[in-house]
PAZAPA-4460 file (N, C-alpha, C; in steps of 0.05 Angstrom, whole numbers, plus 32768, in hexadecimal, padded with zeros to 4 digits):
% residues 226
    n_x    n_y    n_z   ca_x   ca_y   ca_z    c_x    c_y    c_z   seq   type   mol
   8011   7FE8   8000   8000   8000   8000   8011   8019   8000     1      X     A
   800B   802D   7FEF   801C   8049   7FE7   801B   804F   7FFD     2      X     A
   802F   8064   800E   8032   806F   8028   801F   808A   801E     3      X     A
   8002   8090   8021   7FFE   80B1   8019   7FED   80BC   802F     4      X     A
   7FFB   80AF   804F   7FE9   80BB   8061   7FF0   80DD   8065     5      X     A
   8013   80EA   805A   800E   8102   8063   8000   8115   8046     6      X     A
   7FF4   8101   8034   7FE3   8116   8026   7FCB   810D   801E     7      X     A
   7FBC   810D   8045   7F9F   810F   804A   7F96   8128   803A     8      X     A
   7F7C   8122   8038   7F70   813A   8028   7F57   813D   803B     9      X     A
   7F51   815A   803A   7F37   8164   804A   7F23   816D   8036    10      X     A
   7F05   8168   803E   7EFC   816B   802F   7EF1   8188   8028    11      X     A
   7EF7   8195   8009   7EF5   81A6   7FFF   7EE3   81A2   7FEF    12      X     A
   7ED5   81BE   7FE0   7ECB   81C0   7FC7   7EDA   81AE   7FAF    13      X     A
   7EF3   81B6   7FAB   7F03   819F   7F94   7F0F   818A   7F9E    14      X     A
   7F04   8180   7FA7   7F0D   8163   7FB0   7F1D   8153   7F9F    15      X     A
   7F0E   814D   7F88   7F18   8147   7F72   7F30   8147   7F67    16      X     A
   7F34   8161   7F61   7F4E   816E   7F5B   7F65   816A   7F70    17      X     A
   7F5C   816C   7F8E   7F70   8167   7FA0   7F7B   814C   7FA1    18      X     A
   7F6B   813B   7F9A   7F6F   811C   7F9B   7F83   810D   7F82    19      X     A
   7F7A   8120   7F6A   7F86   8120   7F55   7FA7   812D   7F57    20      X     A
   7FAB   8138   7F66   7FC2   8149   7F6F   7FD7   813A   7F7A    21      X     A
   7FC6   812A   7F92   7FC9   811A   7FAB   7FE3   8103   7F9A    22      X     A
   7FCE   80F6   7F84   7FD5   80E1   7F75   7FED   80E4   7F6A    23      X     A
   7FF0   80F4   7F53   8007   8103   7F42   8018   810A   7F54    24      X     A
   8019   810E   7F6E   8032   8113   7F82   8037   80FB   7F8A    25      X     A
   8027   80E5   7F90   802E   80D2   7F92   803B   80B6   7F81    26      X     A
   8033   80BD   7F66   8040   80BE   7F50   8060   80C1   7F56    27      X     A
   8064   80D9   7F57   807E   80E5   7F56   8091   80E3   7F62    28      X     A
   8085   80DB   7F80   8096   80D0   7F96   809E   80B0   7F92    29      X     A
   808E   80A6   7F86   8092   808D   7F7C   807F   8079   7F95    30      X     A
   806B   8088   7FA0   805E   8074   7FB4   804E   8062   7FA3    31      X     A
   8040   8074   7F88   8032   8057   7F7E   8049   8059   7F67    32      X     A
   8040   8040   7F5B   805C   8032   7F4C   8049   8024   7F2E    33      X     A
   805B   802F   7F21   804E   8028   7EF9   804D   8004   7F01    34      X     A
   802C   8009   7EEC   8034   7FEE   7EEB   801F   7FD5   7F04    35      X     A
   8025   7FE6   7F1D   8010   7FD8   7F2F   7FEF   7FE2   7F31    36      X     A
   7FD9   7FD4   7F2B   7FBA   7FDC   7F2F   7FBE   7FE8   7F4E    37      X     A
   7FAF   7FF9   7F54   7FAA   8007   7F6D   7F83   8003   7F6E    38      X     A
   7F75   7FFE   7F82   7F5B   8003   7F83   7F52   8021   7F8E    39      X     A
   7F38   802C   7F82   7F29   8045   7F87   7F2E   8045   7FB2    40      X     A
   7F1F   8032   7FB6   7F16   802B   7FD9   7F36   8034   7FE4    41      X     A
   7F49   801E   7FDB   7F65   801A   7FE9   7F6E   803D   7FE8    42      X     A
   7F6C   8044   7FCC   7F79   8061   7FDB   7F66   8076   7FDC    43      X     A
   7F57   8072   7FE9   7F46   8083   7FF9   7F3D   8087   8010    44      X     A
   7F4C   8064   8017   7F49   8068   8034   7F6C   8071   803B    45      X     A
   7F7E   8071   8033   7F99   807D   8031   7F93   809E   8036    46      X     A
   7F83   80AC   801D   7F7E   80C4   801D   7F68   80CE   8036    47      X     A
   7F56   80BA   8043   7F3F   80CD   8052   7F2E   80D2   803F    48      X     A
   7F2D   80CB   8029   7F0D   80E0   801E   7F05   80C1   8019    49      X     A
   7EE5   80C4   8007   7EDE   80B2   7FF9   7EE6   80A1   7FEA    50      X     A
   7EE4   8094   7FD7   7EE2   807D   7FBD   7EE2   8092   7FAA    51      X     A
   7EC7   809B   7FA8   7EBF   80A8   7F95   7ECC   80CB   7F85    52      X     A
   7EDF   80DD   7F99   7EEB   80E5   7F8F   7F08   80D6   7F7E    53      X     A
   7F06   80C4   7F90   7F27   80B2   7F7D   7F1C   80AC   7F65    54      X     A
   7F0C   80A6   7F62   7F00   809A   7F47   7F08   80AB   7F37    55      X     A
   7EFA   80C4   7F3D   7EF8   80DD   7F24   7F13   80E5   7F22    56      X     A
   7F18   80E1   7F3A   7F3F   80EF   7F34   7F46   80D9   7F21    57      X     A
   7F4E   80C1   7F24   7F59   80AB   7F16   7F4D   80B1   7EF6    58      X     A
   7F2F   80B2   7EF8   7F2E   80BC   7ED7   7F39   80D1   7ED3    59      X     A
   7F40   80E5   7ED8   7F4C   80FE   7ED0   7F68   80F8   7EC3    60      X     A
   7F7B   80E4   7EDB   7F92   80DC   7ED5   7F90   80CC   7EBD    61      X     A
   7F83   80BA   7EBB   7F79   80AB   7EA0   7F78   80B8   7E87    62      X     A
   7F6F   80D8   7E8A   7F6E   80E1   7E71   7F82   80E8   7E68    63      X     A
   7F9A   80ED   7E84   7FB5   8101   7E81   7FC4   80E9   7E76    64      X     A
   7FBD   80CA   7E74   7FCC   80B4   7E71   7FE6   80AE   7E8E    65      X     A
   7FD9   80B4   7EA5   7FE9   80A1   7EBC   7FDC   8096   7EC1    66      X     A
   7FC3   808A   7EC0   7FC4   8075   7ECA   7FA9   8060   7EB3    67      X     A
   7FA5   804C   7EB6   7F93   803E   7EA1   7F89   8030   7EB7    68      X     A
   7F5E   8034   7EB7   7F4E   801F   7EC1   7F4E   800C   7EC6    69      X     A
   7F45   7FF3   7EC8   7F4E   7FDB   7ECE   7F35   7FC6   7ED5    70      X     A
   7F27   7FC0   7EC8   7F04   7FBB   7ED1   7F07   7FA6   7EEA    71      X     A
   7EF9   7FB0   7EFB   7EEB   7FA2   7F10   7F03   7FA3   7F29    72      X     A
   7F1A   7FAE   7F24   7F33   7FA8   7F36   7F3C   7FC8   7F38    73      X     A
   7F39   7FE1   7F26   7F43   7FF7   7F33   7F54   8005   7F19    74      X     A
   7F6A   8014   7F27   7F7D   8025   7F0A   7F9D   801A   7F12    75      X     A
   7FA6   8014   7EF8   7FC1   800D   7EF4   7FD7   8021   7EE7    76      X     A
   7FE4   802A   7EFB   7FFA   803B   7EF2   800A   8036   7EDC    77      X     A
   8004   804B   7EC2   8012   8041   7EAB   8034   8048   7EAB    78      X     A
   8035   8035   7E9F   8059   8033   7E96   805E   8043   7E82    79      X     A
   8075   804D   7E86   8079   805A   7E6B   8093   804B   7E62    80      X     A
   8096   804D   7E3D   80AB   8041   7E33   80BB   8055   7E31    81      X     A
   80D6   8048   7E25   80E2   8058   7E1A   80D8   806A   7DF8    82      X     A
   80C9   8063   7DEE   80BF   8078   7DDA   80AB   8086   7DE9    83      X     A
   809F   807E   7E02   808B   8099   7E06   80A1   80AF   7E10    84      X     A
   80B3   80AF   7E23   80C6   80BE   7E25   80D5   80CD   7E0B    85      X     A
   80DB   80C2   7DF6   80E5   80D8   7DDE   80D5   80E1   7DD3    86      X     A
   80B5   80D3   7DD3   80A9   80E3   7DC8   809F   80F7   7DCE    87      X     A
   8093   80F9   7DE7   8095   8113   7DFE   80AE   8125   7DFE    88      X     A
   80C4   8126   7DFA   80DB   8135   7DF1   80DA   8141   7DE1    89      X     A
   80D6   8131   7DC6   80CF   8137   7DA8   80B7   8155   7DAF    90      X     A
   80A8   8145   7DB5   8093   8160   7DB7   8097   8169   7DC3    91      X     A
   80A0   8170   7DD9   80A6   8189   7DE1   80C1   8194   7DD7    92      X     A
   80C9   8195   7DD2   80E4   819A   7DC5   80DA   81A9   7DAA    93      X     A
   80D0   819D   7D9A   80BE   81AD   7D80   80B3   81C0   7D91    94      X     A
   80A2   81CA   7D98   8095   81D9   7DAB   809D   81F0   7DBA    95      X     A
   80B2   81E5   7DC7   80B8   81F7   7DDF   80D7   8207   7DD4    96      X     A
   80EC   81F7   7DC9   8100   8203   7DBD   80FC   821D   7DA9    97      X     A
   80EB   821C   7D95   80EB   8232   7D8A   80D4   824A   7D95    98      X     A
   80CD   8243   7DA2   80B7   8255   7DBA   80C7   826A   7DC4    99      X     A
   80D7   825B   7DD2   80F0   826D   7DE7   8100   827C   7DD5   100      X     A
   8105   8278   7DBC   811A   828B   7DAF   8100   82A1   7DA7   101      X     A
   80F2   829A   7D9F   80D0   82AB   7D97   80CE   82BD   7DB7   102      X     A
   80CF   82B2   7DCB   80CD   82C8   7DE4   80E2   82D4   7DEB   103      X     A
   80FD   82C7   7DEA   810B   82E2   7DE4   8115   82F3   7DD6   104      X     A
   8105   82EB   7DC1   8106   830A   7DAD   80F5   8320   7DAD   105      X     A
   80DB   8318   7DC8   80C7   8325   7DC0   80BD   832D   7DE2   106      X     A
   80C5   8322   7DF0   80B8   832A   7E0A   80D0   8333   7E12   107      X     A
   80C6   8352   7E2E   80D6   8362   7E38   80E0   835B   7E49   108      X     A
   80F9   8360   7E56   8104   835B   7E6A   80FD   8357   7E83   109      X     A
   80E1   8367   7E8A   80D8   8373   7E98   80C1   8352   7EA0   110      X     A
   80B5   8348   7E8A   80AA   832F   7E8B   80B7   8313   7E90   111      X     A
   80CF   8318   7E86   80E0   82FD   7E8B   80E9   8306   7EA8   112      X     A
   80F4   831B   7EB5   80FD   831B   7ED9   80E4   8313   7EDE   113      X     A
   80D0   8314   7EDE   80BD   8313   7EE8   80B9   82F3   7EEC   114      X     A
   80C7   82E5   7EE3   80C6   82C0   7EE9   80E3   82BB   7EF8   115      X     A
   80F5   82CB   7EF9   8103   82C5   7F0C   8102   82BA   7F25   116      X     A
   80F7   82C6   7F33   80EC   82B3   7F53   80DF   829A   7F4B   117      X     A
   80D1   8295   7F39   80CF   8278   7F31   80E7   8262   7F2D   118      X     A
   80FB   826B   7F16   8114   8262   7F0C   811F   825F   7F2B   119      X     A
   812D   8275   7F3C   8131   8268   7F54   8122   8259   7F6B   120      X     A
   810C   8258   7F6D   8102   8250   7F73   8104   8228   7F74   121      X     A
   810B   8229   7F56   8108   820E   7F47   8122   8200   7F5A   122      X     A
   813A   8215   7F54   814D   8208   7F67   8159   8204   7F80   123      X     A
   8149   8219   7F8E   814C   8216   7FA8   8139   81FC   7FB1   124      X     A
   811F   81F1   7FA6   810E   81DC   7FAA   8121   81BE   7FA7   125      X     A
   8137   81BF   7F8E   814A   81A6   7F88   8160   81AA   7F9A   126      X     A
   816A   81BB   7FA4   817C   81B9   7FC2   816D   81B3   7FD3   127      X     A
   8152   81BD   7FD6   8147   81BD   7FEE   813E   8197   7FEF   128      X     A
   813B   8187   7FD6   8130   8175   7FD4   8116   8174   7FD8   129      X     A
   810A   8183   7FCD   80E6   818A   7FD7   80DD   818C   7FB1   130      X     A
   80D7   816B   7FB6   80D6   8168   7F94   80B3   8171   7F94   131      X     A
   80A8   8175   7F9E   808D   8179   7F98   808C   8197   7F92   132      X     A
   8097   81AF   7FA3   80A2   81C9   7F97   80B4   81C9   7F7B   133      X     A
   80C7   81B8   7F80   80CC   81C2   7F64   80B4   81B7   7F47   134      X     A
   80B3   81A0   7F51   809A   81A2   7F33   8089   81B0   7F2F   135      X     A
   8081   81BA   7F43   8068   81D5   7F4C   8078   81F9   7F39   136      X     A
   8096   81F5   7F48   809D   820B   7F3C   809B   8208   7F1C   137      X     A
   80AC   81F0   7F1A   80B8   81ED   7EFF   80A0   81ED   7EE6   138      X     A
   8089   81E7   7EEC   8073   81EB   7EE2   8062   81FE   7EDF   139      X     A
   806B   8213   7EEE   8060   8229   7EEC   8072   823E   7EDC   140      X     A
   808D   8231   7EDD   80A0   8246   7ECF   80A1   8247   7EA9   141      X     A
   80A0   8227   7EA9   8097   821E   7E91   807D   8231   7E81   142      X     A
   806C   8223   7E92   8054   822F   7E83   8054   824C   7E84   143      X     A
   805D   825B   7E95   805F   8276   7E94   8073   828A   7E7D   144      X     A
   8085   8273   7E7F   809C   827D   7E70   8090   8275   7E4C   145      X     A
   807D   825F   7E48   8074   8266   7E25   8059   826B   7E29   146      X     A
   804E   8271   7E46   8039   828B   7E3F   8040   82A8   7E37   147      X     A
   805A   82AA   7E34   8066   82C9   7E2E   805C   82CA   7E0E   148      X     A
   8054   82B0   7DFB   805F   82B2   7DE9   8041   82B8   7DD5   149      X     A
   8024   82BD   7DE5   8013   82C8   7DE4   8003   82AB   7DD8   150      X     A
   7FFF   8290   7DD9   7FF7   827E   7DCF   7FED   826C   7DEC   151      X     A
   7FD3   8276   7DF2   7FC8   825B   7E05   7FC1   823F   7E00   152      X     A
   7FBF   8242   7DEA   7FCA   8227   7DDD   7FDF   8215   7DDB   153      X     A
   7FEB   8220   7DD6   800A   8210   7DDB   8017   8213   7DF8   154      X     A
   8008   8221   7E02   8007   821C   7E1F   8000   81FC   7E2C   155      X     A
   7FE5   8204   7E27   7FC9   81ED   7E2F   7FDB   81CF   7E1E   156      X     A
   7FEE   81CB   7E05   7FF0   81B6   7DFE   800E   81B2   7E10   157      X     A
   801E   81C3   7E13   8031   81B9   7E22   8034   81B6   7E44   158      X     A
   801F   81BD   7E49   8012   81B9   7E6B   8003   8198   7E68   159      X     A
   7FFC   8196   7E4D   7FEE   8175   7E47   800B   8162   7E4E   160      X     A
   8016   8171   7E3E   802D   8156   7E37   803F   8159   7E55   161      X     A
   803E   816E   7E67   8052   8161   7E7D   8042   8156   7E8F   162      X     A
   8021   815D   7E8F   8015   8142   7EA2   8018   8126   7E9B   163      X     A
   801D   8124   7E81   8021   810F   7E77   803E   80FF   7E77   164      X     A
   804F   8115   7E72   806E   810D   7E85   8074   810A   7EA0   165      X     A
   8066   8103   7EB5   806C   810B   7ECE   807D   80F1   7ED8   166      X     A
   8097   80F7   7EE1   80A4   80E9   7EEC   809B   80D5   7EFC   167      X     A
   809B   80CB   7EFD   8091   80AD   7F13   80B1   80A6   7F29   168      X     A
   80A7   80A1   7F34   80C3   80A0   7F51   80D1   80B3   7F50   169      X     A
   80D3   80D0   7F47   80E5   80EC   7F49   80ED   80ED   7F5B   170      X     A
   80E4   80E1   7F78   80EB   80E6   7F8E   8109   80E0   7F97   171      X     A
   8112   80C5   7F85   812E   80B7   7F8E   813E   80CD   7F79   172      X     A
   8135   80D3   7F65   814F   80E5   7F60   814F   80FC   7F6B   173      X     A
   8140   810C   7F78   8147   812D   7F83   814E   811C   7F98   174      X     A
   8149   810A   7FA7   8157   8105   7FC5   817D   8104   7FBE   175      X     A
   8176   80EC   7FA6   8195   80F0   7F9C   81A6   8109   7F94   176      X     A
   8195   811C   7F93   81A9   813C   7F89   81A1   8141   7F69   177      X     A
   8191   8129   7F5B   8195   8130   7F3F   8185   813F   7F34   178      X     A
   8171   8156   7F3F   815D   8166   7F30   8173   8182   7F32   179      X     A
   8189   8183   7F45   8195   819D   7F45   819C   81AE   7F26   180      X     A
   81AB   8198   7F16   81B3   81AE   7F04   81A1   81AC   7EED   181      X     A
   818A   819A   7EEC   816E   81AB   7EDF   815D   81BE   7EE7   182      X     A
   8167   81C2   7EFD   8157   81D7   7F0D   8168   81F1   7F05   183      X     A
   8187   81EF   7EFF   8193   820B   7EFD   8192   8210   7EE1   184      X     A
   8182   8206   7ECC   817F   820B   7EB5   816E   821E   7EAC   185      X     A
   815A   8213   7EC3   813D   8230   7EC1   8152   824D   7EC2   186      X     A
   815E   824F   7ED1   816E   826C   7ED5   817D   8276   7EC3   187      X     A
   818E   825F   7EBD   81A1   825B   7EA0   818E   826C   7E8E   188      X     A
   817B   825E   7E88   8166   8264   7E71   8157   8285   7E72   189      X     A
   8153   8283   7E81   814D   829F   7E8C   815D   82BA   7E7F   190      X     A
   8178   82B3   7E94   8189   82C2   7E87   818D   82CB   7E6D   191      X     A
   8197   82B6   7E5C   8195   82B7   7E41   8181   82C3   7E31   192      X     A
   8165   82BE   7E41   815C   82CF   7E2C   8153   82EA   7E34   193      X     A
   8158   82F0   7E52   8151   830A   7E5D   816C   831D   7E45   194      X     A
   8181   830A   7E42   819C   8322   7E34   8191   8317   7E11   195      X     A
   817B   8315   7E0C   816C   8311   7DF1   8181   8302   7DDC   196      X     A
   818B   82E9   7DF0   81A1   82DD   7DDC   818E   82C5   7DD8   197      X     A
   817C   82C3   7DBE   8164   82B1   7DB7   8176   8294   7DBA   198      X     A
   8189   8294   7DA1   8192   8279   7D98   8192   826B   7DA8   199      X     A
   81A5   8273   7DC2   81B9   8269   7DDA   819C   8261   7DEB   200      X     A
   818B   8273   7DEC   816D   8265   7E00   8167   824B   7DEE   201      X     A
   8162   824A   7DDA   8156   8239   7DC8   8169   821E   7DD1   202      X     A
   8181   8220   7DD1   8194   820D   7DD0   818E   81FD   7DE9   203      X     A
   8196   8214   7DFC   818C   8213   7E20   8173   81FA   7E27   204      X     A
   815F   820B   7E19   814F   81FA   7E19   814D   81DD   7E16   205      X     A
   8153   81DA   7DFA   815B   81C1   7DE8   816A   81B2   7DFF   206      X     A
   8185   81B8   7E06   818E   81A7   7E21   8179   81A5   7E37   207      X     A
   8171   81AE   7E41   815D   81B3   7E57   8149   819C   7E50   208      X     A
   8139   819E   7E42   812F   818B   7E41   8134   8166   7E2D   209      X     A
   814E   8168   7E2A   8158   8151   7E24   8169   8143   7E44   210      X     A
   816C   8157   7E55   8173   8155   7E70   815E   814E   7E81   211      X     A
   8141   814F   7E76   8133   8149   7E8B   8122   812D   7E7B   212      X     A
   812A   812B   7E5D   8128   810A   7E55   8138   80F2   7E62   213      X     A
   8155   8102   7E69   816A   80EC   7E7A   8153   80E4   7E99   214      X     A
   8152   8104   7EA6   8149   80FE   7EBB   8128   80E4   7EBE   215      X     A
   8117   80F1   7EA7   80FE   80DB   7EAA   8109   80BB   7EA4   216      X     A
   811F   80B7   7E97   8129   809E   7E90   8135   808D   7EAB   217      X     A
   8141   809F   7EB7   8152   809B   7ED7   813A   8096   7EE8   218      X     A
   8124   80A5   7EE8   8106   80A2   7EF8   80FB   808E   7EFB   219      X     A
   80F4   8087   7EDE   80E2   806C   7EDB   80F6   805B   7ED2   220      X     A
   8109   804D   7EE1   811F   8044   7ED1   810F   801D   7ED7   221      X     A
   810E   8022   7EE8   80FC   8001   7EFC   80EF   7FFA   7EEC   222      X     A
   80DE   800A   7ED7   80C3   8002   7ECF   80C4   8006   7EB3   223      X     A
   80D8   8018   7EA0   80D4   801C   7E86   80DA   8009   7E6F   224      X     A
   80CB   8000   7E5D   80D4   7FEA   7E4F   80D4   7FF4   7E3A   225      X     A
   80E6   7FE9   7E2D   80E8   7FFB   7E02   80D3   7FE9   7DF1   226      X     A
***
């Protein structure tokens, strides 16, 4: 049974959503694990609430592709291969690389400081080992950083594809030290394009997130099959 007694949930208006939250952190920490069915009942009595918000959370995750139904027995944490990992790269990479050279040619200085406390933020969370802040940060820096680029669209599709990347066991590598120097990249990146040097962000980037394909590979390393 997943350890998720310190993220009891109280009951709120979005229950839902909190439970759904609950999960994907649990996910991440690696309490539930790809691959094994979990039942609606079992983790809800873990969480304190009902059945019936797990349900709806678990379909939500279902749609994001973590986890797949399972008739009559509950939801089974999906595995990812090694092509769902490049292919998730692939697209974002198309996507997000030429975005960033597009935002710093075009947004003011004044907009990009303005994500700084995020960018640090990101890395004081990977020293601090407080992997649930940094994905919190790191997700908000992201999406903020190619909302500069006036397209809520390509927003909304690359906020799809990292629920759909979410690390599974992240927890053993920030304990090990290894989210530090993807965490100092946000800043790196920053930089570069706050001094409107597009290429060098573009590039930045391009490493950045071929650095965080090593890291999802190191994550689900237990469970990924080609």
């Amino acid at each position: 049974m997943p350890h998720l007694k310190s993220r009891a949930i109280s009951v709120q208006t979005h229950l839902r959503d909190q439970v759904a939250d609950a999960l994907r952190a649990a996910l991440i920490a690696g309490d539930l694990r790809p691959g094994v069915v979990y039942s609606a009942p079992s983790l809800a009595a873990e969480l304190g609430v009902s059945a019936t918000p797990v349900r709806e959370a678990m379909l939500d995750l279902a749609r994001e592709g973590l986890v797949e139904a399972v008739r009559n027995k509950g939801f089974r944490i999906t595995e990812m291969t090694e092509r769902d990992l490049d292919e998730f790269t692939e697209l974002r990479t198309l996507i997000e690389v030429p975005t960033v050279g597009r935002v710093a040619a075009t947004a003011t200085a004044e907009h990009l400081e303005a994500l700084r406390p995020l960018a640090l933020r990101i890395v004081t969370a990977a020293r601090e080992h407080d992997v649930l802040e940094y994905l919190e940060a790191d997700h908000r820096f992201h999406l903020a950083l190619l909302g500069l680029a006036g397209n809520r669209h390509l927003v909304e599709v690359v906020a799809d594809l990292r629920k759909r990347s979410r690390l599974f066991g992240l927890g053993s590598l920030n304990e090990a030290g290894r989210l530090v120097a993807s965490a100092q990249e946000h800043v790196d990146l920053l930089d570069l394009m706050v001094a409107g040097r597009g290429a060098e962000a573009e590039e930045c980037m391009r490493r950045h997130l071929a650095h965080v394909r090593t890291l999802w590979a190191d994550g689900t390393a237990p469970s990924v099959r080609g």
